[in-house]
C-alpha positions in Angstrom: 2.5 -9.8 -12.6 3.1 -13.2 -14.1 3.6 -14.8 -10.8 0.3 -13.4 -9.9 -1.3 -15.0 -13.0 0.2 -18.3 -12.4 -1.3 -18.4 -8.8 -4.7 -17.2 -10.5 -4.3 -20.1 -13.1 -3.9 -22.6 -10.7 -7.2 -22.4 -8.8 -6.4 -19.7 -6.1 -9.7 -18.6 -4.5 -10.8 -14.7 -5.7 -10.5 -13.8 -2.1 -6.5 -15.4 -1.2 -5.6 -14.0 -4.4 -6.3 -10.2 -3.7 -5.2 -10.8 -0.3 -1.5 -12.1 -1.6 -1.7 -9.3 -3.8 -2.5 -6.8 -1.0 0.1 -8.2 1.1 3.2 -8.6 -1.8 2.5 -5.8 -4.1 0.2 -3.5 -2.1 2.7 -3.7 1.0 5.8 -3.4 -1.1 5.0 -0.6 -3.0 4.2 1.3 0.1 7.2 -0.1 2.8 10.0 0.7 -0.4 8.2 4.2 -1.6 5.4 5.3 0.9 7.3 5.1 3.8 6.5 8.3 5.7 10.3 9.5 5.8 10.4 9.2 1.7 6.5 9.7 0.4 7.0 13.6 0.3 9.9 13.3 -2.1 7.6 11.0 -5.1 7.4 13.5 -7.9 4.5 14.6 -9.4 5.4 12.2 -12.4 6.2 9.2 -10.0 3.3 9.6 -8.3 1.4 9.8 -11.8 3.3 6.1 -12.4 2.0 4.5 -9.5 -1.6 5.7 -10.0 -1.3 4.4 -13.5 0.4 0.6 -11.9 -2.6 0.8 -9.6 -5.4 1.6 -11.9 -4.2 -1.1 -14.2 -4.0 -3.4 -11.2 -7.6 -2.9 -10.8 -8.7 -3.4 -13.7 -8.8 -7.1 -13.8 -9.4 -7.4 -10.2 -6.3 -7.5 -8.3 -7.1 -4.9 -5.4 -9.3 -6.0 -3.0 -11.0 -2.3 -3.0 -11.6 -0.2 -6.1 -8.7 1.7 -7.2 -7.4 4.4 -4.6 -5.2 7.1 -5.4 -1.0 6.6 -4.0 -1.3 10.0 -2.1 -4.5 8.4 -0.3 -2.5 5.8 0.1 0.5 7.3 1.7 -1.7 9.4 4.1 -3.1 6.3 5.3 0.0 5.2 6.1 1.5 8.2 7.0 -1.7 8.1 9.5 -1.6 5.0 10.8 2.2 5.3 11.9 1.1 8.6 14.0 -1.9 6.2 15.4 1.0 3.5 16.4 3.7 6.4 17.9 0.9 7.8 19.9 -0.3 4.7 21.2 2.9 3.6 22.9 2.9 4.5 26.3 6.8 3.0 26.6 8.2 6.0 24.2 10.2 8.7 25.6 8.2 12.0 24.9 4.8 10.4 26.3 4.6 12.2 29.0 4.5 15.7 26.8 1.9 14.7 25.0 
């Protein structure tokens, strides 16, 4: 978080800063705990931690869109992934699908 103040210090546009938050923060909370494989074993009180991160994020205008919930978040993902399998007509199992 300090690093993020720093860059907001220095004269980082409103816009490139929630967009380096989206993409350091935002990306590495969900590639190290809402990857698909590992999002169904958060607890109830982890996932109560990284609504509380989150919402605190918001608050001084880090996110680029309002708060959203992690288990939002990791259906999204979860989603998206599916989106990307089904799409590639070079995997295996295409063909049963």
């Amino acid at each position: 978080m300090y690093a993020l103040r720093v860059l907001r210090s220095h004269g980082l546009s409103e816009q490139s800063f929630k967009d380096v938050f989206q993409a350091t923060v935002v990306g590495k909370l969900l590639y190290c705990v809402g990857l698909p494989a590992w999002s169904g074993f958060c607890s109830a009180a982890d996932c109560t931690r990284l609504n509380s991160f989150l919402r605190r994020c918001d608050k001084p205008g880090y996110m680029e869109k309002h708060y959203v919930d992690i288990s939002t978040m990791f259906q999204e993902a979860d989603d998206a992934l599916l989106r990307t399998i089904l799409s590639n007509r070079s995997r295996p199992l295409h063909v049963f699908v």
